[in-house]
C-alpha positions as CSV (number, residue, x, y, z in Angstrom):
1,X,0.0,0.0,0.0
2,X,0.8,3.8,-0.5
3,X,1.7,6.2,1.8
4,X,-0.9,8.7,3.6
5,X,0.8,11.9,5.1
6,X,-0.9,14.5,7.0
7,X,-0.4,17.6,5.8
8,X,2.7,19.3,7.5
9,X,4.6,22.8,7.1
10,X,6.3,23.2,4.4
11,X,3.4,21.1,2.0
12,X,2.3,23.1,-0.8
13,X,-0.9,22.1,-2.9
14,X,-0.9,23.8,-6.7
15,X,-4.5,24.3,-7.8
16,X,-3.2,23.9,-11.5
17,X,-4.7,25.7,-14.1
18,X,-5.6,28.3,-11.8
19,X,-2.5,29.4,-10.4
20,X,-3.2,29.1,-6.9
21,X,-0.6,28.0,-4.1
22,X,-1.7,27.0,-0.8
23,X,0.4,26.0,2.1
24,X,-1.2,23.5,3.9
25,X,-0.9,23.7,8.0
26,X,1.8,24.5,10.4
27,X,3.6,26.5,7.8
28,X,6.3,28.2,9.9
29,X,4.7,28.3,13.0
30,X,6.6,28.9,16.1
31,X,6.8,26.3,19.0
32,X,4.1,26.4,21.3
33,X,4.6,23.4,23.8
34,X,7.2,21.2,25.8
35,X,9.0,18.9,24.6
36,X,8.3,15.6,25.8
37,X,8.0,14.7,29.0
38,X,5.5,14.0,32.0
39,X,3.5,17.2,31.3
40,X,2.9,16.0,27.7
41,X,-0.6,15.0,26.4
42,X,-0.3,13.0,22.8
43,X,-2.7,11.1,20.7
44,X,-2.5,7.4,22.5
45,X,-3.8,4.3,20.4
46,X,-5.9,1.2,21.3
47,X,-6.9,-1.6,19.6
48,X,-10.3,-3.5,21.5
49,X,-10.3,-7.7,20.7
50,X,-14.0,-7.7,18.9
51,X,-16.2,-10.2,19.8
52,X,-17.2,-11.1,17.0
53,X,-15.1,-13.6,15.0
54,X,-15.4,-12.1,11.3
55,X,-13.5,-9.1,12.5
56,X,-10.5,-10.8,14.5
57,X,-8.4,-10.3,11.1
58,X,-8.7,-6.9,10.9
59,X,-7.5,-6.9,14.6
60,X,-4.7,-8.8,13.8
61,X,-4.0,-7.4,10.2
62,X,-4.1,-3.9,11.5
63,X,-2.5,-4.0,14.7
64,X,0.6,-5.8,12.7
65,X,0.6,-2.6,10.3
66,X,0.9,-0.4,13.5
67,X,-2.0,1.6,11.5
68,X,-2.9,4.0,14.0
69,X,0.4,4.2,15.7
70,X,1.6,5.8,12.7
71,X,-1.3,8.4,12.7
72,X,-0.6,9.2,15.9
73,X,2.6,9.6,15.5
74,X,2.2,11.5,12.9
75,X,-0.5,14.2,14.7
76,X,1.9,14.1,17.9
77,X,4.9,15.6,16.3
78,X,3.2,18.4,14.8
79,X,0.3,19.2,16.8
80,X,0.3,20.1,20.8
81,X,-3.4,18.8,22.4
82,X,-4.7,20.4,25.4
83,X,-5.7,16.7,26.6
84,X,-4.6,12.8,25.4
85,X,-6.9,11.9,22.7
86,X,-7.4,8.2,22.1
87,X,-7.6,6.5,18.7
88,X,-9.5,3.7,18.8
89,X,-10.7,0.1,17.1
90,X,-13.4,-1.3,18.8
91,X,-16.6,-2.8,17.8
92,X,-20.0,-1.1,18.3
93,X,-22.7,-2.4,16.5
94,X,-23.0,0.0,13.3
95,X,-20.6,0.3,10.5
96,X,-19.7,4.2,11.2
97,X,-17.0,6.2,13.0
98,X,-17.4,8.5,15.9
99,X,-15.8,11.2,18.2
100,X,-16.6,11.4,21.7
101,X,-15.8,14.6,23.2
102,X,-16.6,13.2,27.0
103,X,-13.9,10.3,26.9
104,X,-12.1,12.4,24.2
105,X,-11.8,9.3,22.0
106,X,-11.8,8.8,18.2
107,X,-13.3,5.6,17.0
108,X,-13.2,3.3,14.1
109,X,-16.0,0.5,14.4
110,X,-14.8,-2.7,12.8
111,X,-18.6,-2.8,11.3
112,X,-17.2,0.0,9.0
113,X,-14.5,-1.7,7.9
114,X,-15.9,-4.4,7.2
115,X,-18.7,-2.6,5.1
116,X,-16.7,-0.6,3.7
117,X,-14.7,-3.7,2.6
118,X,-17.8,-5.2,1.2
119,X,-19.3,-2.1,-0.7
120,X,-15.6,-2.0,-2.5
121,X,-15.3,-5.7,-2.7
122,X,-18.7,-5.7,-4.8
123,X,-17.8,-2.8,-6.7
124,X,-16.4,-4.7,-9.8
125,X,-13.2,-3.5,-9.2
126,X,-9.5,-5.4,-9.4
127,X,-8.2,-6.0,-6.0
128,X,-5.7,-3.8,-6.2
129,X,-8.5,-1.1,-6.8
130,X,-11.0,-2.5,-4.0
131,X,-7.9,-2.1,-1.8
132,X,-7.8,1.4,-2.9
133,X,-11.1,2.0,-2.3
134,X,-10.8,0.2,1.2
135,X,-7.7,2.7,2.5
136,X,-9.1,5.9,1.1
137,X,-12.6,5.5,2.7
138,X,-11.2,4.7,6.0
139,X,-8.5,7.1,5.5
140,X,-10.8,9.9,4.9
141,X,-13.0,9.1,7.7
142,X,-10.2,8.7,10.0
143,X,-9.0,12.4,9.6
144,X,-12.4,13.6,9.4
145,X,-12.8,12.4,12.9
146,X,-9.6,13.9,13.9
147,X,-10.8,17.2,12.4
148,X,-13.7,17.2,14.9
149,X,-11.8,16.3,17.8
150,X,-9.7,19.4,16.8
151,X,-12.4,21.3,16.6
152,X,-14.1,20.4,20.3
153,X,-10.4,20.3,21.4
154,X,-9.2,24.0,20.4
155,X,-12.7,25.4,20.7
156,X,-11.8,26.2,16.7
157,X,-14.6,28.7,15.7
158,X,-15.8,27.3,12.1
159,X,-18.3,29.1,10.9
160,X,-20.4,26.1,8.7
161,X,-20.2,24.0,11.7
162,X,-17.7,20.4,12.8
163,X,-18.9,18.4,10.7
164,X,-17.8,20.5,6.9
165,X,-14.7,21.6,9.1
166,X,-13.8,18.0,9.7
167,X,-14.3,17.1,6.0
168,X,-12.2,20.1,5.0
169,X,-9.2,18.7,7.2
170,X,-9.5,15.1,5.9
171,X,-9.9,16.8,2.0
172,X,-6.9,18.5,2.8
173,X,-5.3,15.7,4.2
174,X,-5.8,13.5,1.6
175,X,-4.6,16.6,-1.0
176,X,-0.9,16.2,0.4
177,X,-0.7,12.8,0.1
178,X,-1.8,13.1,-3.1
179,X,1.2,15.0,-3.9
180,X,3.4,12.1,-2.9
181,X,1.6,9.9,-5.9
182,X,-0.7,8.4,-3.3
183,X,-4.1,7.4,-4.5
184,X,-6.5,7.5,-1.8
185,X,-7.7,11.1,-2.5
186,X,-9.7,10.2,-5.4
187,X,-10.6,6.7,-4.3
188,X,-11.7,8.1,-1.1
189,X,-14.3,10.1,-3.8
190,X,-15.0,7.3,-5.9
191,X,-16.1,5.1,-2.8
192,X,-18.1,7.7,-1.1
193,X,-19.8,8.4,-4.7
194,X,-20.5,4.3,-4.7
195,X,-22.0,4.2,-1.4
196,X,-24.1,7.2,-1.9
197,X,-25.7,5.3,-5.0
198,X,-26.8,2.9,-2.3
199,X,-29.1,3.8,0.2
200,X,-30.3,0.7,1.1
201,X,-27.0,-1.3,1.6
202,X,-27.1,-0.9,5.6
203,X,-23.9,1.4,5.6
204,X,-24.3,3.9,8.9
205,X,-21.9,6.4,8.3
206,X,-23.8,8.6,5.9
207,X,-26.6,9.0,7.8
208,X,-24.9,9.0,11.6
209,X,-22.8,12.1,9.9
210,X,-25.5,13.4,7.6
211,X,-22.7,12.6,4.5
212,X,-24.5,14.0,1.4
213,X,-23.9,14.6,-2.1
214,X,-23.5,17.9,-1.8
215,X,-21.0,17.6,1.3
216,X,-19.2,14.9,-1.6
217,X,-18.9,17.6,-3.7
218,X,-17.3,20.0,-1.4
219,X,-14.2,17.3,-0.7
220,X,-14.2,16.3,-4.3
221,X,-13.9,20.2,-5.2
222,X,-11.1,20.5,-2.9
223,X,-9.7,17.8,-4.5
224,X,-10.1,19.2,-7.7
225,X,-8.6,22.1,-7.4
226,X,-5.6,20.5,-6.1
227,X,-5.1,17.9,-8.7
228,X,-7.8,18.2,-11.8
229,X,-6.5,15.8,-14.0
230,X,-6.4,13.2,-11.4
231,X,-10.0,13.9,-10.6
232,X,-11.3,14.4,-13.9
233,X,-14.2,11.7,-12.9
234,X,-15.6,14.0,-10.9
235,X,-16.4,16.3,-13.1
236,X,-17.2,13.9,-15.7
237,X,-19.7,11.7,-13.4
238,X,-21.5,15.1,-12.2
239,X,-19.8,14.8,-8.5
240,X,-18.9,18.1,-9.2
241,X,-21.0,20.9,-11.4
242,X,-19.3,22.1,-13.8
243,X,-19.8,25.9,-13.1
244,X,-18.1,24.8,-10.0
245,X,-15.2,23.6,-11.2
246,X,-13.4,26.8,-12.1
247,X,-13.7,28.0,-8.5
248,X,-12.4,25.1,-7.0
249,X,-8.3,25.7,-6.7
250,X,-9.8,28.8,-4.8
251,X,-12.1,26.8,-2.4
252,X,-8.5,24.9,-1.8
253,X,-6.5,28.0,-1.0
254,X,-9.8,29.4,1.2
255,X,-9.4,25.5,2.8
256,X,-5.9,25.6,3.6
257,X,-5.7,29.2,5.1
258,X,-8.5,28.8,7.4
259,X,-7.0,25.8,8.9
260,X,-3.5,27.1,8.9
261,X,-4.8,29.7,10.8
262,X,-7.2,27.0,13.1
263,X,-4.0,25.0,14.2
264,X,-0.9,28.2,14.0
265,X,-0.9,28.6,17.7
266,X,-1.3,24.8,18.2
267,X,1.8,23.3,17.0
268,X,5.0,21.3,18.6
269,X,7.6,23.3,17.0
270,X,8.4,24.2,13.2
271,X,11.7,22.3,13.9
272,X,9.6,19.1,14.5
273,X,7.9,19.8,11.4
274,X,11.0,20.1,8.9
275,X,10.9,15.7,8.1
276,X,7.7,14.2,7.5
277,X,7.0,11.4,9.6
278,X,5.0,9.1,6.8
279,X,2.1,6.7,8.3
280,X,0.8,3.7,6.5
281,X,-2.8,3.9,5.0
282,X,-5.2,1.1,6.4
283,X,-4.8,-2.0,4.1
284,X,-7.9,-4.5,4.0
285,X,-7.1,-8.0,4.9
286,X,-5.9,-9.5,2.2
287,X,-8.2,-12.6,3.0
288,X,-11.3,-11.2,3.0
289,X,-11.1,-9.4,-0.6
């Protein structure tokens, strides 16, 4: 599998064909907490056993990848949190993610993954694209999480509410990895546009976080304007209208000011930022494709 990176200082995203350069986060910000040590709060990780039997591989599989150790580690060298958050695995009995602001915990239900596994398993696709489609739809739900915990964490003041902020910050995200040739970005799109087309396929996380077309279109713009020729689909399957399209390397640059200027007095230290640490993408279990 590819690489994901979050997006770190230094990153820039070119909206080509329009011209338009955006720094993405934690661009030369100055050092804002202690180094490590017993005052430190980080991002901590857990992985629960399920109970169910079906989803002991992607216990195994992705506790073996160290999957959300490398996100935290990630998030921990750049970002300073007022409190430890926890990333979490656990089963819960609906195929969607969550953030809980009262045990301050991010969670990936192991019914998600494994729908998501399914919906891109039965999506015609080679397995090297279903595995695509498997890392960039957890990928992107992953960081949108994390963009709400930011949010509850920093007391951010978004003006269309958590839940567009937090798809702006997994867009965004996703639009420096794609600068590193990763593919996620626009599989993330293409799996979201595949579920949407099924309403009646049991899968929770649109409705638990209200995930509409016209919230697709928003990421898939920002990803546009980034990259257009790698997300031509989206214009061509109508994700994206094309009177839209122009103005989308500007919704990017809009994207990645507003959270440069969310997270600028919540950063480690722009010497901690200089060398990306790089973590690994969720890859689905290999025996369940």
């Amino acid at each position: 599998m590819r690489n994901v990176v979050v997006p770190v200082a230094g990153r820039v995203v070119a909206g080509v064909g329009y011209g338009a350069l955006a720094v993405l986060l934690l661009a030369a910000l100055p050092a804002s907490a202690a180094a490590a040590g017993d005052d430190r709060v980080d991002f901590v990780t857990s992985y629960q056993r399920p109970a169910t039997a079906d989803y002991e591989v992607y216990y195994e599989e992705l506790r073996h990848q160290r999957f959300l150790e490398s996100v935290a580690e990630e998030l921990n060298r750049v970002l300073a949190l007022p409190a430890t958050v926890t990333l979490t695995i656990a089963e819960c009995g609906h195929s969607t993610t969550s953030w809980s602001a009262g045990t301050r915990t991010v969670t990936i239900c192991y019914e998600f993954l494994d729908a998501v596994l399914v919906i891109a398993g039965e999506s015609g696709a080679s397995a090297e694209h279903a595995e695509q489609l498997f890392s960039g739809a957890v990928t992107f739900a992953l960081f949108a999480e994390v963009g709400r915990a930011l949010v509850g964490l920093y007391g951010l003041p978004v003006p269309q509410g958590a839940e567009r902020a937090s798809d702006e910050f997994a867009a965004i995200t996703l639009a420096a990895a794609e600068q590193d040739g990763d593919p996620s970005a626009a599989a993330a799109i293409e799996f979201y546009d595949s579920a949407l087309e099924q309403p009646e396929s049991g899968f929770e996380y649109l409705e638990s976080h209200a995930f509409t077309r016209a919230r697709l279109e928003t990421v898939a713009c920002i990803l546009y304007g980034n990259a257009p020729a790698r997300h031509a689909r989206s214009l061509s399957r109508g994700i994206i209208a094309p009177e839209r399209a122009p103005r989308c390397g500007e919704e990017l640059l809009s994207v990645a000011r507003a959270w440069d200027g969310y997270l600028k007095d919540h950063s480690r230290s722009a010497a901690a930022a200089a060398e990306p640490v790089v973590p690994q993408p969720a890859a689905p279990p290999s025996t369940r494709l």
